[in-house]
N, C-alpha and C positions, 0 to 999 in steps of 0.2 A: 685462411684468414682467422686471425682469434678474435674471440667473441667481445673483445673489448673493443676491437678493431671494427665490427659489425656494428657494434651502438654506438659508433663516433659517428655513421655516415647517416646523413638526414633524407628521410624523401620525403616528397610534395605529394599530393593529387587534389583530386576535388571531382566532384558528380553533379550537376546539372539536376537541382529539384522541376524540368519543365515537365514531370508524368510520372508515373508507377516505376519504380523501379524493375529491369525484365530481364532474362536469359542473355541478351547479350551484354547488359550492364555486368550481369554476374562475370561470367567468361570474358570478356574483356579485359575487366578491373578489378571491380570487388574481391574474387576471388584471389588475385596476385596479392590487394594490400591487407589483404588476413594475413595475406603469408609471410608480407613484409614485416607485418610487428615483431618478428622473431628475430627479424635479419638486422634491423638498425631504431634510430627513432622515425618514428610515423607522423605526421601530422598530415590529415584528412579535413577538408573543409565543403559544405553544403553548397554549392556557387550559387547564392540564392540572387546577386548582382547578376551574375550571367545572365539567368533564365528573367530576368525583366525585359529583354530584347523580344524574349516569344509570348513571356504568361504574365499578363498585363491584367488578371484578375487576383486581386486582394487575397481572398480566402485559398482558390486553390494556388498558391504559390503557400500561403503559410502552413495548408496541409501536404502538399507535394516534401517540401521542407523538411513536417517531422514525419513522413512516411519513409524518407530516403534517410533521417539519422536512424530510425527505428528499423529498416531493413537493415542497417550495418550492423547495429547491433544485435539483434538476432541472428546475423548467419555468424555471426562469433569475434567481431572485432571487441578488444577488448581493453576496453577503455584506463585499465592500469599498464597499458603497453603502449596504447596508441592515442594521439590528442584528435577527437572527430568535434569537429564546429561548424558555425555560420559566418559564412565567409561574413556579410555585412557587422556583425560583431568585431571584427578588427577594422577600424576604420581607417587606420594606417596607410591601408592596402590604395584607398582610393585615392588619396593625398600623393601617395607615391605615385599612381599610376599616370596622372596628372604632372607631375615634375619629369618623369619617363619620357611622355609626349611632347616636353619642351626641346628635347637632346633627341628625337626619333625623324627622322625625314620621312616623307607622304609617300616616298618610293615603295623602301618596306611597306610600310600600311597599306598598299595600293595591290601589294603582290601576295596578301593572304588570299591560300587559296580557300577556305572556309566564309569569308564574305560571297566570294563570288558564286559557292556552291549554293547559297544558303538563298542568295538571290535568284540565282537561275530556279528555285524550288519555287518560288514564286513569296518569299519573306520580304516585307516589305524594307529598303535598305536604310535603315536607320540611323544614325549618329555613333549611337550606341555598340549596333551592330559594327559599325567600322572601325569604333575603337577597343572593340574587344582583345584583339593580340594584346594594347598596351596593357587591360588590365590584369589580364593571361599574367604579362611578364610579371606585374607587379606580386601576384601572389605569388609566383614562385622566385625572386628574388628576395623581396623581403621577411623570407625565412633562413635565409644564405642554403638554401635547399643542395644538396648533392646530386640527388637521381632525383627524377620525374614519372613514375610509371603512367605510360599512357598509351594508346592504339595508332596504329601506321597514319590515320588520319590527322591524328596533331601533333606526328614530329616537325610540322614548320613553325608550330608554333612554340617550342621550345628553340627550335633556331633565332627565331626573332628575340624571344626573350635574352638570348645570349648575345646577339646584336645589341640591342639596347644597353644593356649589362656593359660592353666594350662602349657605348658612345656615352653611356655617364661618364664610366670612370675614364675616358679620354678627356670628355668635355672638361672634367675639374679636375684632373691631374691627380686622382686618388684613388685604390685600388678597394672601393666600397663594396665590390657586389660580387660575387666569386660567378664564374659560370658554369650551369649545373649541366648534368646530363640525362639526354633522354632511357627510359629504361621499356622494350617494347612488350607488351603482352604476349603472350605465347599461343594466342586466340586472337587474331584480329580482326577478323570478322566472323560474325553469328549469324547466318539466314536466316530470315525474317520467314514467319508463314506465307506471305505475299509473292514470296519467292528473292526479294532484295532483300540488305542487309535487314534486320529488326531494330527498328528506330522508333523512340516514343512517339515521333513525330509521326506514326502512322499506324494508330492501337491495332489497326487488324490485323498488324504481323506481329503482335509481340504477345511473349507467353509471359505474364505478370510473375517477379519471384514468388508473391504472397497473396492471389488472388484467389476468391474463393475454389475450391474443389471443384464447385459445382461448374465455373469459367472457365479453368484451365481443360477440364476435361472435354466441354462445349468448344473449345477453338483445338486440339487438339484432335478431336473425332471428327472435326470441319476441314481439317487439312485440306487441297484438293489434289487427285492423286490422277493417273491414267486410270485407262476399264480395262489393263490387261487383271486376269484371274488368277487365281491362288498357283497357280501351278504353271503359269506360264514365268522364264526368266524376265527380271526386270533388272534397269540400270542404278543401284545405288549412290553412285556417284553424281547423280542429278536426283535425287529423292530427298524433300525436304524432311522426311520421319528419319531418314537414317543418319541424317547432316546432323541433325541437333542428338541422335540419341550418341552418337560417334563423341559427342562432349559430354554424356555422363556416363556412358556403360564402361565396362571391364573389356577385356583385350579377348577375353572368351566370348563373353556375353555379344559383343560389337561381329564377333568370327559369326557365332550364331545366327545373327538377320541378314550379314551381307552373302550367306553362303545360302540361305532363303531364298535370298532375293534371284543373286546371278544364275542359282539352279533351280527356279523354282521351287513352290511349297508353303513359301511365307506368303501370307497373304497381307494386303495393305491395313486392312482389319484387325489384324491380329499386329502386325508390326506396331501399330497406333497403341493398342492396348500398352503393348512391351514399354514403350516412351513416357506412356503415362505414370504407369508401376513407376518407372525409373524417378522420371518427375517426383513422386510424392515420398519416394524412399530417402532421395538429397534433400530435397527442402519439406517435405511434413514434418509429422510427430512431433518431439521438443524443437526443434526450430517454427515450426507453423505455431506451436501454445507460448513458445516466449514470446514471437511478435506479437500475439491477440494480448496478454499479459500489458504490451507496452501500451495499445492503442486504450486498454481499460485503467493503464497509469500515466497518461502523458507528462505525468512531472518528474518523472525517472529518466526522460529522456530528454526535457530541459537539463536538467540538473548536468545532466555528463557536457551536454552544448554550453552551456555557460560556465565550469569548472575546467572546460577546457581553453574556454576564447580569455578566460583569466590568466592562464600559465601560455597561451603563447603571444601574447601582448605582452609580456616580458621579453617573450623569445625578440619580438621584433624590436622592440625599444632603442639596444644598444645600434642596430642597425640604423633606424629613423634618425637616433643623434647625433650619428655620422654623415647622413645624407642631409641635416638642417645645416650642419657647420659647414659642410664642403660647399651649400647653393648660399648660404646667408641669409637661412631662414631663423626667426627665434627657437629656440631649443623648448622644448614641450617643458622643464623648467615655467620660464619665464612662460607659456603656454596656460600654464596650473592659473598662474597672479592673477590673470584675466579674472578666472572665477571667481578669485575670495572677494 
């Protein structure tokens, strides 16, 4: 593929500000769309609308918000390659999502399986929470997005988006929305300390990307492990230290603890120490003093949120004034007159 051909193709995502950004956001996501800015254009968005479903407090929603643009930027997204914003800064997205749900039947919406997860967790089932797929679809159609990189857990919701997508352009006879594809993580699930996945939704399993030294090392030395001893075999393949260090070590280094473990030698002690070094050697140093850098300048990291929700409210425009003429809506034109 030529690299002309590479920057023609657009992808989506977006991150959920509902907590600290952790180890499985990284591995999951993050880490792919660093990697994506090389491969095509990027556009990256805050899903600060999503998380009003869970984080119904003011303050930390606006700090979860610039903790999660300020970890992008730090682990190296880079802002002349890739557009990172606040989802609510395009308001487009809502409008749309709202027009989506006139053309969507209750069936789809009934059959997301993420409602029903979310309820069975005991989240209370909101409105909101049930019309989440439509605004899903809306962010990632109203970019005419290509791929979607995202984890085994929301390829239905890229389905739906592409349902929706076929029942506009049926509804009006016009081929508005193109339908994109999902692109999957190569890590799809991260084990949590707790032993389940690691979800904000449950800080005691998650190891924060950028949490103090002093935390990481305190929930890391906390693991809980069996009382076999240094020298008797244990089973790696159920061992929360080697699960997670297996996502950053080397192919040598990773041969070293599991060859510990199954022959004895390694001690759980010692293994722990190995995860942590690992820990601070990926994400310390210049990544750990950029982030502190951002939090002592937080208008460095407005400045790229708003210079970007500028350039893709463009991006969406020509889209929205195709979806105003095809329903018989006034054209954001005649939209402007209102104001003067």
């Amino acid at each position: 593929m030529s690299s002309e051909t590479k920057k023609s193709i657009r992808y989506l995502s977006g991150v959920q500000p509902s907590g600290r950004l952790h180890l499985g956001n990284y591995f999951g996501a993050i880490q792919n769309h660093i990697r994506l800015q090389d491969e095509g254009e990027c556009l990256y968005f805050i899903a600060n609308y999503h998380s009003l479903t869970t984080v119904q407090d003011p303050e930390a929603l606006r700090r979860y918000t610039f903790m999660a643009a300020a970890d992008y930027l730090a682990l190296g997204l880079d802002r002349t390659k890739a557009f990172l914003f606040r989802q609510s800064d395009v308001p487009e997205v809502t409008e749309l999502a709202w027009i989506l749900s006139t053309v969507t039947g209750m069936g789809l919406m009934e059959r997301a399986h993420s409602f029903k997860d979310k309820v069975a967790r005991g989240i209370v089932p909101t409105l909101g929470l049930f019309f989440y797929p439509a605004l899903m679809a809306a962010d990632i159609l109203i970019y005419q997005s290509d791929k979607v990189p995202v984890g085994q857990d929301q390829i239905q919701h890229i389905e739906m988006a592409r349902d929706m997508a076929g029942y506009f352009n049926h509804t009006f006879k016009k081929e508005v929305f193109k339908l994109p594809e999902s692109v999957l993580s190569q890590t799809p699930k991260v084990m949590g300390l707790t032993g389940g996945k690691m979800s904000k939704s449950d800080e005691a399993s998650v190891i924060p990307i950028f949490g103090e030294p002093s935390e990481i090392k305190k929930k890391v030395m906390s693991i809980v492990t069996d009382s076999k001893g240094v020298a008797e075999p244990k089973d790696p393949d159920n061992n929360v230290i080697y699960l997670l260090y297996q996502l950053l070590a080397s192919a040598e280094e990773l041969s070293h603890m599991e060859n510990g473990f199954r022959q004895g030698g390694m001690g759980y002690g010692d293994a722990k120490k190995l995860l942590l070094a690992k820990l601070e050697e990926i994400f310390g140093g210049e990544k750990r003093e950029k982030r502190k850098k951002m939090d002592e300048k937080p208008d460095l990291v407005e400045d790229v949120l708003i210079e970007s929700a500028k350039k893709v409210r463009k991006i969406v425009a020509p889209t929205m004034e195709q979806v105003y003429e095809v329903v018989g809506i006034p054209s954001s034109q005649i939209k402007k007159r209102l104001l003067d």
